[in-house]
VOTOR-690601 format. One line per 2 residues: their letters; for each residue x, y, z of C-alpha. Coordinates in nm, 4 decimals. Example, Ala and Ser with C-alpha at 12.3 -4.5 7.8 and 13.67 -1.06 7.14 Angstrom:
as	1.2300,-0.4500,0.7800; 1.3670,-0.1060,0.7140
END
This chain:
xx	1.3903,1.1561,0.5947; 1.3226,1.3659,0.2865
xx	1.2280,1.7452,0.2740; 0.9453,1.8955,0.0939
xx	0.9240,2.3366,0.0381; 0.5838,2.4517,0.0346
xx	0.5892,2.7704,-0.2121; 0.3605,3.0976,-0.1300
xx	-0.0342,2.9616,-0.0910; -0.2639,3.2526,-0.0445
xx	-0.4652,3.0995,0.2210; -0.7294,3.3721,0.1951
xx	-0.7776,3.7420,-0.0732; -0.4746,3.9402,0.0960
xx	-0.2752,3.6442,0.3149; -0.0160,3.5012,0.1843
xx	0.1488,3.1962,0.3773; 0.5621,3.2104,0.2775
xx	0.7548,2.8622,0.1410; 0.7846,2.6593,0.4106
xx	1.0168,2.3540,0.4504; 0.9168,2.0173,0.6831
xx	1.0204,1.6698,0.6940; 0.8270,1.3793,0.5274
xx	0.9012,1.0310,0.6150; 0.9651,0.8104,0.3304
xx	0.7066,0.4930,0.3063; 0.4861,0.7542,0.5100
xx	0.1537,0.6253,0.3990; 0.1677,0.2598,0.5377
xx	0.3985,0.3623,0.8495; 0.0921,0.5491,1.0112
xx	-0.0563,0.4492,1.3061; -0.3049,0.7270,1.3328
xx	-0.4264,0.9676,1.1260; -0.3375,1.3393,1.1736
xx	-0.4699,1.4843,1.5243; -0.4667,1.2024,1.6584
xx	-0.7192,1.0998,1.9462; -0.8145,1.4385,2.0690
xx	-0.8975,1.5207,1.7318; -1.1417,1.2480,1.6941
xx	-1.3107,1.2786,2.0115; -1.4145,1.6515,1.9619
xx	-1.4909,1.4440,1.5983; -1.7430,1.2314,1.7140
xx	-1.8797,1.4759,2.0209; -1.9704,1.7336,1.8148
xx	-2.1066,1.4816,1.5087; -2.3650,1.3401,1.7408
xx	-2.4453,1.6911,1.9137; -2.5250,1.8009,1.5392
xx	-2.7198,1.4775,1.4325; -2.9473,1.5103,1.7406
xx	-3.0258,1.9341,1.6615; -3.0226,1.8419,1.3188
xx	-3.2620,1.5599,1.2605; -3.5682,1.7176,1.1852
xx	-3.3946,1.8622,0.9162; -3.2688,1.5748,0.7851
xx	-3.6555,1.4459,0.7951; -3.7314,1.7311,0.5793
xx	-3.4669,1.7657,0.3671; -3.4857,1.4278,0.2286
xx	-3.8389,1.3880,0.1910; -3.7564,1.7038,-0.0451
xx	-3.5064,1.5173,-0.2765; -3.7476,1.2331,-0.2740
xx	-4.0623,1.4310,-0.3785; -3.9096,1.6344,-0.6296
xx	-3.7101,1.3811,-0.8468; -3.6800,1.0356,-0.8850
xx	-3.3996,0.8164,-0.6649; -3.3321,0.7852,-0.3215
xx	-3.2686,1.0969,-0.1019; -2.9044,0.9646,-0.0101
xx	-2.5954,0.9329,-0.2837; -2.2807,0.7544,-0.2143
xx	-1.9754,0.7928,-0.3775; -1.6557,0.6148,-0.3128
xx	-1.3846,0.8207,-0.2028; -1.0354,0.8091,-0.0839
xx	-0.9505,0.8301,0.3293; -0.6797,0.7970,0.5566
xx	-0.4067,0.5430,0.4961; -0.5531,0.5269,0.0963
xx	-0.8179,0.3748,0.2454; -1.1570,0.3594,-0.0105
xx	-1.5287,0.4489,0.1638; -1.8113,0.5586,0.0966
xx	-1.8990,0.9483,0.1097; -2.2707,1.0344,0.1649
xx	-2.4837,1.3237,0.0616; -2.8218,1.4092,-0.0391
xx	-2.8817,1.3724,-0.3429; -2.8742,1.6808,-0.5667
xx	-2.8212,1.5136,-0.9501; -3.0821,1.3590,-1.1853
xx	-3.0506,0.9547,-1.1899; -2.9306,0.9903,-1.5449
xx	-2.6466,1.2345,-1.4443; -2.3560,1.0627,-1.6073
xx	-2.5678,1.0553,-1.9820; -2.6777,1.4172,-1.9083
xx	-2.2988,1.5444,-1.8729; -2.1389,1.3339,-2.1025
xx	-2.3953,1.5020,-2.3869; -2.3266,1.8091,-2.2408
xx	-1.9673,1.8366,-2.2736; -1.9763,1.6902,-2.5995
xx	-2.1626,1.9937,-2.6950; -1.9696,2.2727,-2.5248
xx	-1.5902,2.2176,-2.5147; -1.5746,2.5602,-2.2898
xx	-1.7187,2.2897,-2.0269; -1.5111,2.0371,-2.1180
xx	-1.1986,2.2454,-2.0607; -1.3551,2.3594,-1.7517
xx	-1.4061,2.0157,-1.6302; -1.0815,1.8757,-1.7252
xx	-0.8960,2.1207,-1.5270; -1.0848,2.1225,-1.2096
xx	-1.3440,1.8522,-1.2363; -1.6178,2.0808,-1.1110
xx	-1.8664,2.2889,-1.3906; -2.0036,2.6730,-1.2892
xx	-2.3194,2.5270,-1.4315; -2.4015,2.1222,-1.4089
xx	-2.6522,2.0345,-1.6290; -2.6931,1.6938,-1.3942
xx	-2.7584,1.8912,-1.1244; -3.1774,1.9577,-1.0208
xx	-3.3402,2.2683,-0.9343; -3.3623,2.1110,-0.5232
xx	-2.9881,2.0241,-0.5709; -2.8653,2.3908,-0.6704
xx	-3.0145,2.5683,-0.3197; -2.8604,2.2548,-0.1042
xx	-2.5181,2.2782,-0.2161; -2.5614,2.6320,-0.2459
xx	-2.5859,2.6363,0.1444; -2.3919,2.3194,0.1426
xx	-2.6942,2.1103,0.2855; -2.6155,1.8281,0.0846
xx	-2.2546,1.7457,0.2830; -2.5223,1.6882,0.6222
xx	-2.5047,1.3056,0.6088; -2.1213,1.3370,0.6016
xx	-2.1469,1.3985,0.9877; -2.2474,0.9562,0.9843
xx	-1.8861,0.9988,0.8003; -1.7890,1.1400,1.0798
xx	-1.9310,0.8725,1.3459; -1.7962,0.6151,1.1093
xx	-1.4711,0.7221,1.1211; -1.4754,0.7625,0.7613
xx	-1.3956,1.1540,0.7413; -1.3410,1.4252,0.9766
xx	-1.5099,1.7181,1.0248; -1.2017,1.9269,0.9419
xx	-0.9710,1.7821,0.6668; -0.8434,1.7522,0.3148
xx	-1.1279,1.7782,0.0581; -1.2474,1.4447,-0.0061
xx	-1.1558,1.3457,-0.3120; -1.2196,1.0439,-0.5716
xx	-0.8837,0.8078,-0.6945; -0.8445,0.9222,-1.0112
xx	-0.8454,1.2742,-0.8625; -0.5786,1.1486,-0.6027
xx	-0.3285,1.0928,-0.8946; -0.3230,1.4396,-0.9830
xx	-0.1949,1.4942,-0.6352; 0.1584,1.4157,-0.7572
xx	0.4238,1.4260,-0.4282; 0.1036,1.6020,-0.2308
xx	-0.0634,1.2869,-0.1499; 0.1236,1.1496,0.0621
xx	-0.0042,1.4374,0.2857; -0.3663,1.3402,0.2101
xx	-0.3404,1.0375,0.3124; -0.1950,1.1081,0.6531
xx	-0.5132,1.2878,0.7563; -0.9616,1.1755,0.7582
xx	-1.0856,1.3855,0.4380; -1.2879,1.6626,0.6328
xx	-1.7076,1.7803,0.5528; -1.5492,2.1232,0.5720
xx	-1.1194,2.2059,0.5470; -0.9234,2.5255,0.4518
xx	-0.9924,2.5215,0.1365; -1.3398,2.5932,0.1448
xx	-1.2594,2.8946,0.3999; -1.0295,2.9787,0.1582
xx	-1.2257,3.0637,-0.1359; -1.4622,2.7239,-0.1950
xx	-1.4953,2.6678,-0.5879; -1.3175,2.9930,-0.6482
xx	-0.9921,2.8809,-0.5761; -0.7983,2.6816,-0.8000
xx	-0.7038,2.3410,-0.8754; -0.3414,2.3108,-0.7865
xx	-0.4480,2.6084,-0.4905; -0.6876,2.3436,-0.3549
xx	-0.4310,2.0755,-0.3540; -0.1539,2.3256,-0.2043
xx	-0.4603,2.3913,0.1013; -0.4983,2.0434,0.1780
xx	-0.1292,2.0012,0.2136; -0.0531,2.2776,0.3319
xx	-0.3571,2.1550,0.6654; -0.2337,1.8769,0.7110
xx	0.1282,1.9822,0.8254; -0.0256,2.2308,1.0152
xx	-0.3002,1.9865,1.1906; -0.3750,2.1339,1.5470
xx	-0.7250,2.2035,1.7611; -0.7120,2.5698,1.7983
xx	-0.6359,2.5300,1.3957; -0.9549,2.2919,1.3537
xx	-1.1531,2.5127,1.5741; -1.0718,2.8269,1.3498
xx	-1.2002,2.6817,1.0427; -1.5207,2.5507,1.1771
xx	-1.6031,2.8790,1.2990; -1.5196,3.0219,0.9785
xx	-1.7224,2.7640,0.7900; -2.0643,2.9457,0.7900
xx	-1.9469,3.2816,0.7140; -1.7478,3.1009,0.4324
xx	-2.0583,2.8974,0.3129; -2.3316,3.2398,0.2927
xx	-2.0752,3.4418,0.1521; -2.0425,3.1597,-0.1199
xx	-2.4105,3.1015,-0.1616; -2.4630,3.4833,-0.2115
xx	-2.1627,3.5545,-0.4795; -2.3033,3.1983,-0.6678
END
């Protein structure tokens, strides 16, 4: 068994979680024979998933005819992503970028290098060019993560978790994944009660580890309660 310290993390503006030292199994990430939380975890997973789907559908109705009438492409985008046990899937959302997205934000980093810094150290841009005028209110409210609750059925993601990330992301992780792997990425996780887009890079990274270790129900139940206050404040300060 090997030891990992957790330094300070503010969790949230004025909380500060101090280091922390746990034990982490060596060869952790094949050795698993369930991800973190276990069963109970994903039965209130897929109970609440379907309860959601079911209130939710004639908003899915709507909101995809939306993406579909107002720019070209399907409604739905899927990305591959990394899951439990390194495990690659496919992460859905509506879609909220032009169909020439990659063309649009390659020109536009070639033309403003305070964007390509930007992206290069936290893979996200305070303005996307790629993104469409539809695209900027759903992920403003977050609407576009809705399909990740058929994630959720799937058994793809959970609905608390690390932020789903892409491979080449993963390898920034450094000692950290081998927390991210123990656990389903999560539609919503401490991170984005924890400041969303605000925070930073190595901050998110520190949030997802820092969840994982921590994995409980009355934790999971916390930050899904503290989701939509966390997603309106976020939509107003954007």
């Amino acid at each position: 068994m090997k030891s990992l310290t957790l330094n300070r993390v503010h969790v949230r503006p004025g909380l500060v979680v101090p280091s922390v030292t746990f034990a982490m199994p060596d060869g952790l990430s094949k050795s698993m024979h369930e991800p973190a939380g276990g069963r109970s975890k994903r039965l209130m997973d897929i109970s609440i998933a379907l309860i959601l789907i079911l209130v939710l559908a004639p908003m899915f109705v709507w909101l995809a005819l939306l993406v579909t009438l107002t720019s070209s492409g399907g409604a739905l985008y899927g990305h591959s992503r990394v899951g439990y046990d390194n495990r690659r899937f496919k992460c859905y959302k509506f879609r909220t970028m032009r169909a020439d997205g990659d063309v649009v934000l390659s020109r536009w980093l070639d033309t403003h290098p305070e964007a390509r810094l930007e992206w290069e150290t936290t893979q996200k841009l305070a303005f996307d060019p790629r993104v469409t005028t539809v695209g900027r209110y759903l992920r403003k409210l977050s609407l576009d993560e809705l399909p990740q609750l058929f994630n959720v059925l799937k058994g793809d993601m959970s609905l608390v978790g690390p932020r789903p990330v892409v491979e080449l992301e993963l390898q920034r992780y450094g000692m950290s994944a081998r927390y991210y792997v123990q656990a389903r990425p999560g539609v919503t996780g401490l991170w984005q009660v924890s400041g969303r887009s605000r925070t930073s890079y190595g901050r998110r990274i520190a949030f997802d580890r820092l969840y994982v270790s921590r994995t409980c129900m009355k934790t999971d139940i916390g930050i899904l309660l503290r989701t939509i206050p966390a997603v309106l404040r976020s939509s107003e300060t954007s």
